[in-house]
N, C-alpha and C positions, 0 to 999 in steps of 0.2 A: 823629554828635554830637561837639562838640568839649570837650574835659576839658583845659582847659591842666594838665600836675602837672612836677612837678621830679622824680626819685629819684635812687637811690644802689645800683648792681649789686656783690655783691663774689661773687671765687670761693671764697671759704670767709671762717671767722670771725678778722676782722682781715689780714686776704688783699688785695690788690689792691682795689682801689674805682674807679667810673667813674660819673662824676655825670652827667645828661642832663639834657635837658627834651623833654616829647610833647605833643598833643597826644590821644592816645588811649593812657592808658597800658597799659590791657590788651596790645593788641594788639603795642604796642613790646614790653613784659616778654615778650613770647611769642616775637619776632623776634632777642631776644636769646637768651632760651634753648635756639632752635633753632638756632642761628647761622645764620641764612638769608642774611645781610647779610656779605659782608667786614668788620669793624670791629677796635675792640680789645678790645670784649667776646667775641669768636670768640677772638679770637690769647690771651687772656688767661685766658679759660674762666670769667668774669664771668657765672655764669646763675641767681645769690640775689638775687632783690629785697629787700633791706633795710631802706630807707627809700624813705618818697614822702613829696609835698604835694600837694595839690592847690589851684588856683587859678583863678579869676574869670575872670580874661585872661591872653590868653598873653605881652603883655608882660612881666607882673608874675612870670610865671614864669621869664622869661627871666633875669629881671635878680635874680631868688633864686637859679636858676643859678651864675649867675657870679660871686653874693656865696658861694657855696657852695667854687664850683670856686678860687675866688681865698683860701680859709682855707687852713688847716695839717689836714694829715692827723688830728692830735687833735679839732681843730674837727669832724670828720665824724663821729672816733668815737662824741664826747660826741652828734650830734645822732642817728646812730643805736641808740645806746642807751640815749638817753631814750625813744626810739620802741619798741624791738623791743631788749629788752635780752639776748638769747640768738642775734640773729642769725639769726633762723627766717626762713624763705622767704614773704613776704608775698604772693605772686603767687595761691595760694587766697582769699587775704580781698577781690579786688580786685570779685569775682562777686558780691560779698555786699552 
């Protein structure tokens, strides 16, 4: 089943950040925190889901993406800590 979502991986709090889009977000969240994948979340040690969104279509996630990825680092912070303002590991709430 297809879940277009946007998120936001960091390796600790205020740490490095790498913004994606899935459409299975479980599954990705899982492929980063195992580093199963060469990427920059491996080289980076990117394995806190942060923030997410989820979306309708995966256009429309694409193009949050990139309105996401094309901010300023502050931009990220304010969206992830209107979400998750301590930085906790959202990758348990995703089952629920």
């Amino acid at each position: 089943m297809r879940e277009p979502a946007v998120y936001i991986m960091a390796n600790r709090r205020n740490g490095t950040l790498y913004v994606g889009v899935t459409s299975n977000l479980a599954q990705r969240v899982w492929q980063h925190r195992e580093a199963v994948l060469p990427s920059f979340t491996k080289r980076y040690g990117c394995k806190t889901l942060v923030w997410y969104e989820r979306h309708e279509r995966m256009d429309e996630a694409i193009a949050r993406e990139k309105q996401i990825k094309g901010g300023s680092r502050t931009k990220k912070r304010v969206l992830i800590e209107a979400m998750n303002q301590g930085w906790r590991d959202l990758y348990e709430e995703l089952s629920l």
